[in-house]
Every structure is written in C-alpha cells, then in structure tokens.
C-alpha positions as CSV (number, residue, x, y, z in Angstrom):
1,X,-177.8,250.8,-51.7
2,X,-176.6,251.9,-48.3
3,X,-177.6,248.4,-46.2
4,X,-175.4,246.9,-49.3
5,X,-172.4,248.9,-48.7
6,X,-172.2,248.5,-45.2
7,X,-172.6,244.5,-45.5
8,X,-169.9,245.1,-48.0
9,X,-167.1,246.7,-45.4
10,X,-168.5,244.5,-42.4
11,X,-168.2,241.1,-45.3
12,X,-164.5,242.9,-45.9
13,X,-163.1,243.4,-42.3
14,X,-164.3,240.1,-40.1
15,X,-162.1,237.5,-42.2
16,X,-159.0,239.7,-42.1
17,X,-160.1,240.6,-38.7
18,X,-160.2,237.1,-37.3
19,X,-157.0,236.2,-39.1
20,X,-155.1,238.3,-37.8
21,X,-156.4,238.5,-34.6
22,X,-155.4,234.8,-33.8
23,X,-152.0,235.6,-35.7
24,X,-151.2,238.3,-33.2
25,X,-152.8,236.5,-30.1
26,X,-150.5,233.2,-30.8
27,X,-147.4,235.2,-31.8
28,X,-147.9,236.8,-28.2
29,X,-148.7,233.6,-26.3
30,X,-145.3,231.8,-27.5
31,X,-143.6,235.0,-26.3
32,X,-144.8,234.2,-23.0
33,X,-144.2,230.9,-23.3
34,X,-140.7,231.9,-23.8
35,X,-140.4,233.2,-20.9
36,X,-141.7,231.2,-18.6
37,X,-140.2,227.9,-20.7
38,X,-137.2,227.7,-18.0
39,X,-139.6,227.2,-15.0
40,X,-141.4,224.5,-16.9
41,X,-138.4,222.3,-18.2
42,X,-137.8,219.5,-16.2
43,X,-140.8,219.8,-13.3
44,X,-142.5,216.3,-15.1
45,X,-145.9,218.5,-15.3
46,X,-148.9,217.1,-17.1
47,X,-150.4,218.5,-20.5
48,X,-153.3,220.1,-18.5
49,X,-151.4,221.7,-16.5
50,X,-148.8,223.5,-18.6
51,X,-152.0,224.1,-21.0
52,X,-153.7,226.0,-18.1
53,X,-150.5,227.6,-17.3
54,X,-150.6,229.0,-21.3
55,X,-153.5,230.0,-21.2
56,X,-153.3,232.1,-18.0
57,X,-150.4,233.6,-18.3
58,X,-151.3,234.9,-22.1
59,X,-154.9,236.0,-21.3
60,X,-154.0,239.7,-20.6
61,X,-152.2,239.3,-23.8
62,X,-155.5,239.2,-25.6
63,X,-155.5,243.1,-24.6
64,X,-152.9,244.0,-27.1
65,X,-154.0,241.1,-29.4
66,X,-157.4,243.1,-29.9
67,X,-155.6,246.9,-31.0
68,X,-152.8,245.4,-33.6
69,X,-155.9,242.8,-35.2
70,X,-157.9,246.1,-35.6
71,X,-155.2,248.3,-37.2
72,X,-153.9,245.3,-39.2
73,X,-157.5,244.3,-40.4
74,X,-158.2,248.0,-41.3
75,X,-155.7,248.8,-42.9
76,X,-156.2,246.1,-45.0
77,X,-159.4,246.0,-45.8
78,X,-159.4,250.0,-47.1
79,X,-155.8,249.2,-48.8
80,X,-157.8,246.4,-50.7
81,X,-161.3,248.4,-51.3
82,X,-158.8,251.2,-52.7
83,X,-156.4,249.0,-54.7
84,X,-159.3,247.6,-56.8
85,X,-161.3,251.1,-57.3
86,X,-164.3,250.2,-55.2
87,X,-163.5,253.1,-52.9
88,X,-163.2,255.4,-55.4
89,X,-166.3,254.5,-56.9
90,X,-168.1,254.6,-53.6
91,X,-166.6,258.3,-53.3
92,X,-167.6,259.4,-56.7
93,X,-171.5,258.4,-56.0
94,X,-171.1,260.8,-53.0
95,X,-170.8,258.6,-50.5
96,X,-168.5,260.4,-48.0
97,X,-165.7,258.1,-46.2
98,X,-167.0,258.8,-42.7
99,X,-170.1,257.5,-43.6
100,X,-168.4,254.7,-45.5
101,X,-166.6,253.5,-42.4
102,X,-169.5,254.3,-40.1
103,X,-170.3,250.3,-39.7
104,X,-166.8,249.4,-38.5
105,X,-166.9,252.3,-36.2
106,X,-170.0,250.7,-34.7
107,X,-168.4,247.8,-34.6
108,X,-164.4,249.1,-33.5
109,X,-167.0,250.4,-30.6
110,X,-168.2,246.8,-30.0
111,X,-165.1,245.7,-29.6
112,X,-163.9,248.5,-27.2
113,X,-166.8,247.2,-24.7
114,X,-165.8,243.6,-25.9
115,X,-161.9,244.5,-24.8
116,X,-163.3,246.5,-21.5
117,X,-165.3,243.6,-20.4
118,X,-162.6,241.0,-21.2
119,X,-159.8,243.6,-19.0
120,X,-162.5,243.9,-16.1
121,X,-163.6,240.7,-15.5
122,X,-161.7,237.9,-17.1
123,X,-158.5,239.3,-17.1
124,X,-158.2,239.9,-13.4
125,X,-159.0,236.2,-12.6
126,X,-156.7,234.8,-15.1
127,X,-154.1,236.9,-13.1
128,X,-155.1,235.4,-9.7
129,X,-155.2,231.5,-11.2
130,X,-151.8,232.5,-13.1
131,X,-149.9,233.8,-10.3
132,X,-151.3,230.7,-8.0
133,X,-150.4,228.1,-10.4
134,X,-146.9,229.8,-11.2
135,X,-146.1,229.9,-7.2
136,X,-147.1,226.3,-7.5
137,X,-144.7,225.3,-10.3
138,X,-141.7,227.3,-9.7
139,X,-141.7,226.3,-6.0
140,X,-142.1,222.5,-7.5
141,X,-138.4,220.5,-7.9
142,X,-137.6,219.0,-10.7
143,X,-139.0,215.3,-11.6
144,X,-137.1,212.7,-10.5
145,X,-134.8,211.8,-13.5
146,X,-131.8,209.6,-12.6
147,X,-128.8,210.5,-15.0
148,X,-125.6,208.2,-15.1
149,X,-122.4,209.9,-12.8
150,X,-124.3,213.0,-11.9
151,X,-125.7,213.3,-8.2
152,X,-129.8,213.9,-7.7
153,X,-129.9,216.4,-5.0
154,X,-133.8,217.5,-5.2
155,X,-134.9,215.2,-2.3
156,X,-134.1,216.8,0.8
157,X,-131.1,215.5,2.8
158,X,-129.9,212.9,-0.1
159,X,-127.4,213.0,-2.6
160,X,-127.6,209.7,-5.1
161,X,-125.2,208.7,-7.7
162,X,-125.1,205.7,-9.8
163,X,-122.8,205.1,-12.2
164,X,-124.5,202.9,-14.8
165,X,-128.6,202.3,-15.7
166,X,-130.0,199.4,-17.7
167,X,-131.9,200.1,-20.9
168,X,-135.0,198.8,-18.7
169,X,-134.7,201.8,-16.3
170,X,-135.0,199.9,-13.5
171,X,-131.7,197.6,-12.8
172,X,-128.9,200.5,-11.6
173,X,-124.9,199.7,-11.0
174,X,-122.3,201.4,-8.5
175,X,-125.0,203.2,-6.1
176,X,-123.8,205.8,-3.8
177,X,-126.3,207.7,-1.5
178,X,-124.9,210.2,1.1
179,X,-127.5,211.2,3.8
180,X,-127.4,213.7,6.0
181,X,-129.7,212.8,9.3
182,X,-127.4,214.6,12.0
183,X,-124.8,217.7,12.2
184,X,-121.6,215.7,12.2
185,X,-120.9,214.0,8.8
186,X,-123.0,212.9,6.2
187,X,-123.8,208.7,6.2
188,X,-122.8,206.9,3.3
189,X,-124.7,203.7,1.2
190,X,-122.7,202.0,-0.9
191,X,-124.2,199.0,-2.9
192,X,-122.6,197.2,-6.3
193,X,-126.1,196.6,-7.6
194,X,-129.5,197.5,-7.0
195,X,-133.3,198.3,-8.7
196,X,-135.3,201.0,-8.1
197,X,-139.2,201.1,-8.4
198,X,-141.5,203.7,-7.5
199,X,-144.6,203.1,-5.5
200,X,-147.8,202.8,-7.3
201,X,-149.2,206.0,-5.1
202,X,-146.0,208.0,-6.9
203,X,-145.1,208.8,-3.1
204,X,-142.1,206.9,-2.8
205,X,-138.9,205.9,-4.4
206,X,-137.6,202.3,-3.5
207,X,-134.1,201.1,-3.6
208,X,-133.4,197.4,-3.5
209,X,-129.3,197.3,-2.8
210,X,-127.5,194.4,-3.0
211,X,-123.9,193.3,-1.8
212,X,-122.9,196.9,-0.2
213,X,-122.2,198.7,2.8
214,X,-123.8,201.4,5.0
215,X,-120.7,203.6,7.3
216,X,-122.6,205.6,9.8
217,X,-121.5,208.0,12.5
218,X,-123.1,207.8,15.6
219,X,-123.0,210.6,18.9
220,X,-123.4,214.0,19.6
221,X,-121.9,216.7,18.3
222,X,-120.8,218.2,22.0
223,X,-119.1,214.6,22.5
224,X,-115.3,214.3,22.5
225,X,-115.6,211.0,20.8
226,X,-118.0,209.4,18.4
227,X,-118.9,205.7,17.7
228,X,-118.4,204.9,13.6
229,X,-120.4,201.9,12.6
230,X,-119.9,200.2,9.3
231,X,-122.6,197.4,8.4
232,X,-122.1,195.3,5.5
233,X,-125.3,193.8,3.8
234,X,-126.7,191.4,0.8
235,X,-129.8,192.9,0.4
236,X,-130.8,196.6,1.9
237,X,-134.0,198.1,1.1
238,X,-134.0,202.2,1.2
239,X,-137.2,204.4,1.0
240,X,-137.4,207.9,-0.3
241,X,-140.1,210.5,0.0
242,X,-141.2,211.8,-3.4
243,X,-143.9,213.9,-2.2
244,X,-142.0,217.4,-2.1
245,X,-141.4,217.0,-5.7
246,X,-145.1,217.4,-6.2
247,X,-146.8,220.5,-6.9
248,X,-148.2,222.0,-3.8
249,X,-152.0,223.8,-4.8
250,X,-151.7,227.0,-3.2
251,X,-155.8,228.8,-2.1
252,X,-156.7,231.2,-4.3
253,X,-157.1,233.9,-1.6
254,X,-153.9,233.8,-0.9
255,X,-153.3,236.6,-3.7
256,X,-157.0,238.0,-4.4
257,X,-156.3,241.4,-2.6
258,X,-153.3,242.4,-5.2
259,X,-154.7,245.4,-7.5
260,X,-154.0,243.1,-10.6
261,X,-156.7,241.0,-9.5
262,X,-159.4,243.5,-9.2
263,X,-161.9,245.3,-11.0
264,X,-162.5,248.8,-12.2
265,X,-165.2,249.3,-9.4
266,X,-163.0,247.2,-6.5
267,X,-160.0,249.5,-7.8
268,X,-162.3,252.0,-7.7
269,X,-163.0,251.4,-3.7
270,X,-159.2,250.3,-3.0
271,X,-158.0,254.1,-4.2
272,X,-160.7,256.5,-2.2
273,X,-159.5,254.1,0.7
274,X,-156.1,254.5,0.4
275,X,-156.2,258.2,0.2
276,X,-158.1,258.3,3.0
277,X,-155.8,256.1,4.8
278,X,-152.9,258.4,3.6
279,X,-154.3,261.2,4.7
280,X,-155.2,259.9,8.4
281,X,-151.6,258.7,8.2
282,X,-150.4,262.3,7.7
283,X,-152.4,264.0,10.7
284,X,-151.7,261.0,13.3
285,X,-147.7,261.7,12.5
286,X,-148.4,265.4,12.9
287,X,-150.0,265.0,16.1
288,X,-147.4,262.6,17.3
289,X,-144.7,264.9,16.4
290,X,-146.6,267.7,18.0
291,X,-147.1,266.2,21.2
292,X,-143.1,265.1,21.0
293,X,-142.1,268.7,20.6
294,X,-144.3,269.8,23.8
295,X,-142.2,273.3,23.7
296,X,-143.2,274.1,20.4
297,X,-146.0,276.8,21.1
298,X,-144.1,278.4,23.5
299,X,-141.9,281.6,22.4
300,X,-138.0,281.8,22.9
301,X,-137.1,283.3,26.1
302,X,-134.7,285.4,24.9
303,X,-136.2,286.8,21.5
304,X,-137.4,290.0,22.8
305,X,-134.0,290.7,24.6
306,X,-131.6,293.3,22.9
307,X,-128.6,292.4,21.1
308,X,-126.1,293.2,23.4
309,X,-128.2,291.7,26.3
310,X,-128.3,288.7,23.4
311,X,-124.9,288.1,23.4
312,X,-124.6,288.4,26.9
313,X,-127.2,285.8,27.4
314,X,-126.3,283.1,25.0
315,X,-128.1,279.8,25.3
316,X,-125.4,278.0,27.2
317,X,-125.3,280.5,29.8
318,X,-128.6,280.4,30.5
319,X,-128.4,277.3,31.4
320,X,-126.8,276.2,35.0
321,X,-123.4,273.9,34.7
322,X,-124.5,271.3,36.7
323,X,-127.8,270.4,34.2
324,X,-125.7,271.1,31.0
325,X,-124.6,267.7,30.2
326,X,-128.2,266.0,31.1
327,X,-130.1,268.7,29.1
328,X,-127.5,268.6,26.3
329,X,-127.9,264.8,26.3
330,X,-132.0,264.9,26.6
331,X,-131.8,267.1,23.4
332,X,-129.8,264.9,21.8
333,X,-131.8,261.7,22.6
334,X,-135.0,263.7,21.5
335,X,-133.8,264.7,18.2
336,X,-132.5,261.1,17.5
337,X,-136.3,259.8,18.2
338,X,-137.6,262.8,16.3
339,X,-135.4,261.9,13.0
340,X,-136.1,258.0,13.7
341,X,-140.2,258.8,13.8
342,X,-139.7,261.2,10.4
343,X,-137.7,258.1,8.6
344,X,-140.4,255.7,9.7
345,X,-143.1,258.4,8.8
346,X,-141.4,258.7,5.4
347,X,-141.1,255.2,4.3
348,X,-145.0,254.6,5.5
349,X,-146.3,257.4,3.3
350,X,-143.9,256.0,0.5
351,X,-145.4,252.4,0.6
352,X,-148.8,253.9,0.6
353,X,-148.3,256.4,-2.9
354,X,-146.6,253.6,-4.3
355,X,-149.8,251.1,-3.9
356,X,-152.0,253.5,-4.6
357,X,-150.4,255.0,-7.8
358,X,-150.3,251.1,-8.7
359,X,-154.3,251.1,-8.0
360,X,-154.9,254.2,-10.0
361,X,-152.1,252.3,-13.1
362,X,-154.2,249.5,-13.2
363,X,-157.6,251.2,-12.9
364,X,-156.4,253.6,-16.1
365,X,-155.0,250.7,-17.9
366,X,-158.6,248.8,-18.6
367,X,-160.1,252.0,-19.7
368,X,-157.0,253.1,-22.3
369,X,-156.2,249.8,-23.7
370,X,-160.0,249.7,-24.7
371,X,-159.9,253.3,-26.1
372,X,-157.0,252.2,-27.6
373,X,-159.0,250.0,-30.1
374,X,-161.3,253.1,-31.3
375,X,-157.7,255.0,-32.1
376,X,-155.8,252.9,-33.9
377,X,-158.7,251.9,-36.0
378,X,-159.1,255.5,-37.3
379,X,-154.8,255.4,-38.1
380,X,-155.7,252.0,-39.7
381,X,-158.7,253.0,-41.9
382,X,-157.7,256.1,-43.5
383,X,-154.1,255.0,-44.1
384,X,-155.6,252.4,-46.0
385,X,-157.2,254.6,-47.9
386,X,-154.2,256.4,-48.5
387,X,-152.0,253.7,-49.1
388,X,-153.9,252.0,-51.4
389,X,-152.8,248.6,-51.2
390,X,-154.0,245.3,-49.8
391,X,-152.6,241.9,-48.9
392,X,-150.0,241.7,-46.2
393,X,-147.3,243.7,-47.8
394,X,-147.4,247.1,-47.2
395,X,-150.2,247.5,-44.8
396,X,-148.8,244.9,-42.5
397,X,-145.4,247.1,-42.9
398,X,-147.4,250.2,-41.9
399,X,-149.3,248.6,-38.8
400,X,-146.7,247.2,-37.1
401,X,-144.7,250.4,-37.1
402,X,-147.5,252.3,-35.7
403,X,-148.8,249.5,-33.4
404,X,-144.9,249.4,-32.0
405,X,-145.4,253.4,-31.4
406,X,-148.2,252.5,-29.9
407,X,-146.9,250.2,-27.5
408,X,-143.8,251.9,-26.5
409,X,-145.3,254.8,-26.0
410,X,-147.9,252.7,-23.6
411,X,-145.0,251.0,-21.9
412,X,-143.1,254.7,-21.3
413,X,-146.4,256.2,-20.4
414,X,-146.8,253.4,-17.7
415,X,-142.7,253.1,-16.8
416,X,-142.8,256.9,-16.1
417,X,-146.4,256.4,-13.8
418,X,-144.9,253.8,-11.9
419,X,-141.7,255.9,-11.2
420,X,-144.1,258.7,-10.1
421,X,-142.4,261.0,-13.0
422,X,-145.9,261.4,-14.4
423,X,-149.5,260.9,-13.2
424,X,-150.8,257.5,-13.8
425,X,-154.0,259.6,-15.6
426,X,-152.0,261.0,-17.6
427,X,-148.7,258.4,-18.4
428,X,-151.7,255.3,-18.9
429,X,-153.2,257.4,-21.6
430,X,-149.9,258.8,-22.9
431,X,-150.3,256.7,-26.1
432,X,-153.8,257.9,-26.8
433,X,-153.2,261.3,-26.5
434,X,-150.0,261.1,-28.7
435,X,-151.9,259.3,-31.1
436,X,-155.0,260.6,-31.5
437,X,-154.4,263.7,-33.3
438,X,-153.0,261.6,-35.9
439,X,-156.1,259.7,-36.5
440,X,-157.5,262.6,-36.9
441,X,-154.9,264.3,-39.0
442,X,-155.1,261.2,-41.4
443,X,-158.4,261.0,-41.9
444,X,-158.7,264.4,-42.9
445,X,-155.8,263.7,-45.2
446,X,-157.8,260.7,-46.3
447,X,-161.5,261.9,-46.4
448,X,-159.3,265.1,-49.0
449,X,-157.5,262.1,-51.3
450,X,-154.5,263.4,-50.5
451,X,-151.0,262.0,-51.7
452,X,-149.2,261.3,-48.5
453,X,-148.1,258.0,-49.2
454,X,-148.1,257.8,-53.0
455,X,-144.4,257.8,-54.0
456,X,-145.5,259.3,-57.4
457,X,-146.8,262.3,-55.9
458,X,-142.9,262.7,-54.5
459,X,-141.4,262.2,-57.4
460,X,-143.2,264.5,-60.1
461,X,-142.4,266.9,-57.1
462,X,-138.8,265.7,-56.8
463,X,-138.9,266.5,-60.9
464,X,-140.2,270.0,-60.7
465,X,-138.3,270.7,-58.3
466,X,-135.0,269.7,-60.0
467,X,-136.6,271.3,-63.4
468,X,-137.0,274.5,-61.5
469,X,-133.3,274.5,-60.2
C-alpha cells in the first residue's frame, strides 16, 4: 500500500517537473539572449558558434531553473492530489502528509546534490568558455556588409563608399575609398565602376576599379612643402585585409584564475590564502611604518617638565633658529611619505577584502542555491495542499510570487555582501533564512488542514463578523 503511494506522488511530480523545468530554463536562456543580442547582430558568426555562445552563457541559469521547476511542480502536483480528494483520502487512512511527501523529499534531496554538482563543476567551466568566447566576439568587427551611400569603416585605415550595387552583389558604381597611410591627409580612390570579390581563403577583399583616379600626397610632415600626385587609371586593382574582422580564439587560461571559474574546494584554498596574505600584508605595513617613525619608542623630552617650565620651553624654542626651517621641512617631507604609504596601504588592503569577500560570495552561493531547492519545495508542497487546486492557474500564480521573493531576496542578500554591508555567510543565505521558517510555518498549517487560503473560510468569517456587529 505504501510502495503504491509513493509510486503515486513520484508518477505525479516528474511530468510536471520536467515541464516546467525546461519552461523556466528556456524563458531564462532567451533572457540572456536578450542581452547579449546587441553583441551578436551584425559579427556574420556561424550557427555553432552563437549556439555555444547560448549555451554558455545560460548554463548558470540552470541554477535558478532547478528551485522555480521544484516549487512550480510541487505545488502542482499537491494542488491536483487535493483538488480531486486523493489527499484527503490518503489522510483519512492515517497516512500523515510528512510521510506522504517523504519520496519527493528523497528526491528534492537528489536534486540538491544534482544542483551542487552541476554549480561546482559544470557551471564554473561554462563561465571560463563563456567569458573566452564573449571576449572573442565582442572584440570581433562587424562582417563585411557593403550598404549603398554609407561609408564601411571596420577595416583599419579605410573608409569605402559606393553609391550604387548590382542585384548580383558583385558589380558596384561611384567608388570612393579614403586611406589613411601617413599623418598628413588621407589618399583618395576614386573609380566610376568596379567589382568586388573576396578571396576564396575569406582573407581578402578585392576591388577591380575601372576608369578613376588615385590623388596622393607625398612627403614628410616636418617638410615645408609636399609633392601631390594624381594618377589617372583604366583598370586599378586594390587589396584589403579581412582578417581583423575575424574572431580571434583567445587560451582558456587566460581567465581560469577568476573566482567564478573555480570550485568549492579551489575557492576553498583561494580564501585561507588570501587571509593569510592579508594578514602578512597588515604586519609588513606596520613594520614599515614603525621603522619610518624611528622616534616613536622614545618619550617626549619635555613631558615630565612643569607647566610653567612647559610654557617656557615650547617646542619651537627648543629648537636652535638656524635648523628650524630644515627640521620643519624634514617633518613635513616625512609626514607627506607617511600619509602617501597609509593611502597605498589602504587601497592594498581594500583590493584584497574585496577579492576575497568575492571568494567567500561565490563559495556560499553553490551551497545556498542548492539548499535553496530543499526550501522552496516544502513552501511548494504544503501550499498545495492548502490551496487545493491544480493546473497552471493558481499554483503557477502562487509560485512565481514566492520564487520572485525568493530571488530578490537572493539578489539583496548578495548586493549587500558585495558592498561589504553584510557578511557574504550571512547575505548568500539571506533568502534561506528568510524563507525557511515559512516552510515550516506552512506545513504545519498544512499537515493541521487549515484554511489559509480557502476564500470561504474568509467569508463565513467576514459574515459573523458583520452578523455580530
């Protein structure tokens, strides 16, 4: 009876489970792709390429995919169990709603180590590929795309113009290419007609001109006088290097040491080394400042004399007129490299808690987000139950109200870490702490069939209490 029942709930969660899941990881990815679309427009990139680029730079979204397909699936299924009676009938054999939900919790747990293994290992080296390929692309010009009357400026040194393209794509009108080769003016091509191929290696761009002239500037710069050439031609063959609108393929290493691209344990590693290297930071400045001030240990020469002898001996006249002006100018120097070593001193200690509160973010992040999985499934489940209803109404109403707590409580939590206004153990788990008393307040509420969402229950109540005014 019990192997039944739990073959029931597992039958009942994995459809809307995988549904939704995919649902919530493709709304997500075209949200990346949204933003990224204006560095892809126009760079003539292959399908592979902008697939891989997808794919990378969505891969962490499979993080938050995981927690919303939970709730959402959840929710669902005991909205559906409890719309059609089951749940109450499961109840009423005494079958207690813990132990109803006990094989999803085995399996919510699954997922957690699914989720922790996915952010630990996977995650990390889509960052590295993503952040490789996007350096790639964004630092990749536009494809070369001739357009009628407007100037193509993406090859280095040329401006071209033509004013009119045959349908074939290859037969242009009115060419006009300025080149600049030397400081003192750019160099002008002018041609009537021409055709333009491109090389069969995709290197080159090749202009065939006919019936035009070239006006070229010749000299130095320094030179009071320059000689201007003008050469008039029937046929002029111009080649232009392609190659630096390709994409360049940037080595990996290049970006492997950033914290986003690390484990747990290399995190782990990365932070006991950085506070060790803060810490040695701190004493070498204190011994450097120490052996600056070399007067320090020594006691002020007039601090045991009596106030009248005090004001007789003031600092200045202890000192002889003719080494006032040096010593005056020494202290002055001294405190200027004293404040200069304290500002360098400050911004080197600032740099270091800055990368390693960013270690001990990301670190947090792969264990909370997993976590995260186990808490919103016991929100999900019991408000189910509560709710009563099933489909994608409601309970998809519900979810993404509590998943969007959920995630703005993540992003404040990991805002206020990174502006060191709270510690990153305790603004990364900000969102399970907030939330998991009310998983646990709802299933109590659940596991007691109480009325907290039933808008009959707050009506007869509204009644009585208009009855008893």
């Amino acid at each position: 009876m019990i192997k039944k029942l739990d073959k029931l709930i597992l039958k009942s969660f994995i459809g809307p489970f995988i549904i939704t899941f995919f649902i919530g990881f493709f709304v997500l990815m075209m949200q990346s792709l949204w933003k990224y679309i204006d560095d892809l427009v126009g760079k003539g990139l292959d399908f592979i390429t902008i697939a891989q680029f997808i794919w990378y730079a969505s891969a962490s979204l499979l993080m938050l995919a995981m927690p919303i397909a939970i709730l959402i699936s959840s929710i669902m299924t005991f909205g559906n169990l409890s719309e059609s009676f089951e749940l109450v009938a499961i109840k009423s054999s005494g079958i207690s709603l813990l132990r109803f939900m006990r094989p999803l919790m085995f399996l919510t747990i699954l997922l957690c180590g699914i989720t922790f293994l996915f952010a630990n290992y996977v995650i990390p080296y889509a960052n590295l590929k993503f952040i490789t390929l996007y350096s790639d692309i964004y630092v990749k010009k536009p494809a070369f795309d001739l357009k009628e009357g407007v100037f193509f400026t993406h090859i280095p040194n040329y401006a071209i113009k033509i004013s009119k393209k045959d349908p074939d794509g290859k037969t242009i009108y009115n060419v006009i290419i300025f080149e600049q080769n030397n400081s003192l003016q750019d160099n002008c091509i002018v041609a009537k007609k021409g055709e333009m191929k491109i090389s069969e290696d995709g290197n080159y761009l090749e202009f065939n001109l006919e019936d035009g002239c070239r006006y070229q500037e010749n000299g130095n710069i320094m030179d009071s006088a320059t000689e201007f050439t003008r050469l008039s031609f029937k046929k002029f063959k111009k080649l232009f290097d392609l190659s630096v609108l390709k994409k360049q393929e940037t080595n990996d290493s290049l970006f492997s040491k950033n914290f986003k691209m690390l484990s747990a344990n290399q995190l782990g590693k990365n932070i006991d080394s950085l506070k060790k290297s803060k810490t040695n930071q701190l004493l070498f400045y204190n011994q450097q400042l120490n052996s600056t001030l070399t007067y320090s240990h020594l006691s002020d020469s007039t601090w045991n004399v009596s106030n009248q002898m005090k004001s007789e001996r003031t600092y200045a006249k202890l000192i002889p007129d003719s080494l006032s002006l040096r010593i005056n100018q020494y202290a002055m120097n001294k405190a200027v490299a004293i404040k200069g070593a304290l500002q360098q001193q400050i911004f080197e200690s600032e740099t270091k808690e800055k990368e390693l509160r960013f270690h001990e973010i990301e670190w947090h992040r792969k264990y909370s987000i997993s976590l995260a999985c186990l808490i919103l499934f016991f929100i999900g489940a019991p408000l189910g139950a509560i709710i009563r209803k099933g489909g994608l109404g409601m309970p998809l109403v519900v979810a993404i109200v509590f998943f969007l707590i959920f995630h703005l409580l993540n992003m404040f939590g990991e805002k206020f870490s990174r502006d060191a206004i709270l510690s990153p153990a305790i603004g990364m788990w900000l969102a399970i702490l907030v939330l998991a008393p009310v998983g646990v307040f709802l299933t109590h509420k659940a596991m007691n069939d109480s009325q907290l969402f039933n808008k009959e229950f707050y009506l007869k109540l509204f009644k009585l209490f208009k009855k008893d005014k």
